[in-house]
SEFIVO-686856 format. One record per residue (C-alpha): residue number from 1; x, y, z. Coordinates in Angstrom, 3 decimals, always signed. Each point is the difference from the previous one (the first is absolute). Layout:
% residues N
+-----+----------+----------+----------+
: pos :     east :    north :       up :
+-----+----------+----------+----------+
: NUM :        X :        Y :        Z :
...
+-----+----------+----------+----------+
% end
This chain:
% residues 114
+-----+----------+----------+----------+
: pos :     east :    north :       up :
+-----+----------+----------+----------+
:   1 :  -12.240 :  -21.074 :  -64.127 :
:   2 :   +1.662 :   +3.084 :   -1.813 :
:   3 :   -1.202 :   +2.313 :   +2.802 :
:   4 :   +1.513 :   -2.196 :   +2.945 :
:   5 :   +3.147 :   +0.127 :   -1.937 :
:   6 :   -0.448 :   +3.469 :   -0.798 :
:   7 :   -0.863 :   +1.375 :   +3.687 :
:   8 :   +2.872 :   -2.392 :   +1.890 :
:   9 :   +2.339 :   +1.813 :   -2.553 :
:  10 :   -1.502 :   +3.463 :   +1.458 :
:  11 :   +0.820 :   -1.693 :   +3.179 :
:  12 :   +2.974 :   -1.171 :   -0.300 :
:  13 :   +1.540 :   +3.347 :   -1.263 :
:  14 :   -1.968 :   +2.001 :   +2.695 :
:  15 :   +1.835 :   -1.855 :   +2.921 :
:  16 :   +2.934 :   +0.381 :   -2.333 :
:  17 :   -0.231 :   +3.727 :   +0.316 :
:  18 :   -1.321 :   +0.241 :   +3.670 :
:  19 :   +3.194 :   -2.218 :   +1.210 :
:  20 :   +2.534 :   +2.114 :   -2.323 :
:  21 :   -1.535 :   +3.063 :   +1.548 :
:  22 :   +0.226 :   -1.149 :   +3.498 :
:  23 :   +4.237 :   -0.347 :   -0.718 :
:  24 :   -0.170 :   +4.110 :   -0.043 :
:  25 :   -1.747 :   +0.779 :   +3.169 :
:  26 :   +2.188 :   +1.305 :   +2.795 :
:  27 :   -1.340 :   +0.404 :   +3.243 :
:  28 :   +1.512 :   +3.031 :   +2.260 :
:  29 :   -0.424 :   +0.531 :   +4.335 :
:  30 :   +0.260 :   +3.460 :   +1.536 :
:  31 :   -0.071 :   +0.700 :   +4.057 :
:  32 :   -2.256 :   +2.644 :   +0.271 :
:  33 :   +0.650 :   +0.094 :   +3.634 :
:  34 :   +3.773 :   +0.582 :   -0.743 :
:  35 :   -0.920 :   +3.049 :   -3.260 :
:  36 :   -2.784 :   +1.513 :   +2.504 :
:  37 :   +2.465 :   +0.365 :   +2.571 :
:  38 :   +1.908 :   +1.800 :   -2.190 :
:  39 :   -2.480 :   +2.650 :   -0.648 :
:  40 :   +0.186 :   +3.354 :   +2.059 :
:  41 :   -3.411 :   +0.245 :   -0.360 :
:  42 :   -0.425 :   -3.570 :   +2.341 :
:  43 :   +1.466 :   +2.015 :   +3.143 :
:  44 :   -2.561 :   +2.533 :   -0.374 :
:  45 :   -3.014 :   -2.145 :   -0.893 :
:  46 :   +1.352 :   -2.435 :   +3.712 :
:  47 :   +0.080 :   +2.655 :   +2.005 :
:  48 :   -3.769 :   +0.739 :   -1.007 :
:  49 :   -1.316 :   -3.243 :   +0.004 :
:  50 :   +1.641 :   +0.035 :   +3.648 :
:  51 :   -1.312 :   +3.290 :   +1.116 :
:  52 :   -3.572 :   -1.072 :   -1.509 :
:  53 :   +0.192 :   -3.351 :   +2.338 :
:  54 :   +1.166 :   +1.820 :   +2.944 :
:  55 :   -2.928 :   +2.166 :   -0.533 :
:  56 :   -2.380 :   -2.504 :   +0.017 :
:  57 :   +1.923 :   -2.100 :   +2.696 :
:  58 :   -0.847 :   +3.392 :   +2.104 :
:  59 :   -3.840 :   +0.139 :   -1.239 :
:  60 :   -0.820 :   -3.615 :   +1.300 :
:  61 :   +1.789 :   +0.603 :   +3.484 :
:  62 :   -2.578 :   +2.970 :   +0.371 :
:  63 :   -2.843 :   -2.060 :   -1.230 :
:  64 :   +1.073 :   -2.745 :   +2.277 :
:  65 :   +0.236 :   +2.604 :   +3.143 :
:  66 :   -3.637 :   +1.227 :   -1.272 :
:  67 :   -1.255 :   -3.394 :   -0.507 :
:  68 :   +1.093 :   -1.325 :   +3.326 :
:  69 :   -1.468 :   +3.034 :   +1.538 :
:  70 :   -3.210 :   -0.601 :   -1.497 :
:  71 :   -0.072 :   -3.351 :   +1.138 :
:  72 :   +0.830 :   +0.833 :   +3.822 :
:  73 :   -3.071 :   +2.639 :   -0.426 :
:  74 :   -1.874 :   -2.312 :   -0.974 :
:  75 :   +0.414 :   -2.396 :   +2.288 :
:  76 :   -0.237 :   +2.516 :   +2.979 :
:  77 :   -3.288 :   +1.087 :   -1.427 :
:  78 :   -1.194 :   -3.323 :   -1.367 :
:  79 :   -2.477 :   -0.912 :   +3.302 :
:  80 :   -1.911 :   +3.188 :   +0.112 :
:  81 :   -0.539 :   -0.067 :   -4.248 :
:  82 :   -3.251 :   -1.108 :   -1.563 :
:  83 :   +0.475 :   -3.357 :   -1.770 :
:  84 :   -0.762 :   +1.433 :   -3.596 :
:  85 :   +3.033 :   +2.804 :   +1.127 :
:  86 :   +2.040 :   -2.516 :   +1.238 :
:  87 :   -0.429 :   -2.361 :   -3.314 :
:  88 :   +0.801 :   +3.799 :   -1.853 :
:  89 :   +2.927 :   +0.033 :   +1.542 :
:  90 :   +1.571 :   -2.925 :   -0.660 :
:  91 :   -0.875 :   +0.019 :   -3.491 :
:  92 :   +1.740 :   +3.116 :   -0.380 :
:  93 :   +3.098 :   -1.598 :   +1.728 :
:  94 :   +0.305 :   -2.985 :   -1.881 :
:  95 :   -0.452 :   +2.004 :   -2.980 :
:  96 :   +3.165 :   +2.250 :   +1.323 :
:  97 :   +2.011 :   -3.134 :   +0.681 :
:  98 :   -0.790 :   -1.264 :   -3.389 :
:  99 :   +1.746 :   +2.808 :   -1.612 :
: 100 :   +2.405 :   +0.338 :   +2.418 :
: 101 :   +1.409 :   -3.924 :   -0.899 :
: 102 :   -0.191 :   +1.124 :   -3.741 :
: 103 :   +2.304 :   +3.320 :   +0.479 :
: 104 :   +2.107 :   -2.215 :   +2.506 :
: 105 :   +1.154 :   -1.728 :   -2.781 :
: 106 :   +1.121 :   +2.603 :   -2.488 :
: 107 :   +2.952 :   +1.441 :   +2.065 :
: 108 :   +2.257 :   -3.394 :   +0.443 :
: 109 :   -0.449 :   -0.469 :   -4.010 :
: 110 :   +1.689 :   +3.451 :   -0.036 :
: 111 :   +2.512 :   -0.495 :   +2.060 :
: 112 :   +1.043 :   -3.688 :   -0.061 :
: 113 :   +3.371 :   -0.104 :   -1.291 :
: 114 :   +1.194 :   -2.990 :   -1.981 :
+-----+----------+----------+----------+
% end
């Protein structure tokens, strides 16, 4: 019986102490948006990030001009090819496309504007 009493005492002044201390907490915002702006740094850093996508915007339009390419060769060639060079083929092309969707995606995440 003492140690109930005892340990809802402990309790009772613990949630005592946690609610006084929760009367000094002060919470604060900041825009980083709005202090990033404000950085000259930002300007140079955009203009990178912009060259960097228009750099890669540039690499997938060749692979795309290669890749289509490819695909008209192939299909020019595909009735005189052996089936096992045929099924070579268009491994390696759907391999191509594959990576070709992946690095399709990385330019609009650089460039989209909010």
């Amino acid at each position: 019986m003492k140690l109930r009493i005892i340990l809802s005492a402990i309790a009772l002044f613990g949630f005592g102490l946690v609610a006084q201390a929760q009367d000094n907490i002060k919470i604060g915002y900041t825009n980083v948006e709005a202090l990033m702006s404000l950085m000259p740094e930002m300007e140079q850093i955009d203009a990178d990030i912009k060259d960097y996508g228009m750099q890669l915007q540039t690499n997938i339009q060749t692979k795309t001009q290669n890749f289509q390419r490819e695909v008209q060769s192939y299909q020019q060639a595909a009735q005189t090819m052996t089936e096992d060079a045929r099924a070579a083929r268009k491994k390696n092309s759907n391999n191509c496309n594959r990576k070709f969707r992946n690095m399709s995606k990385m330019p609009r995440l650089l460039t989209k504007e909010n």
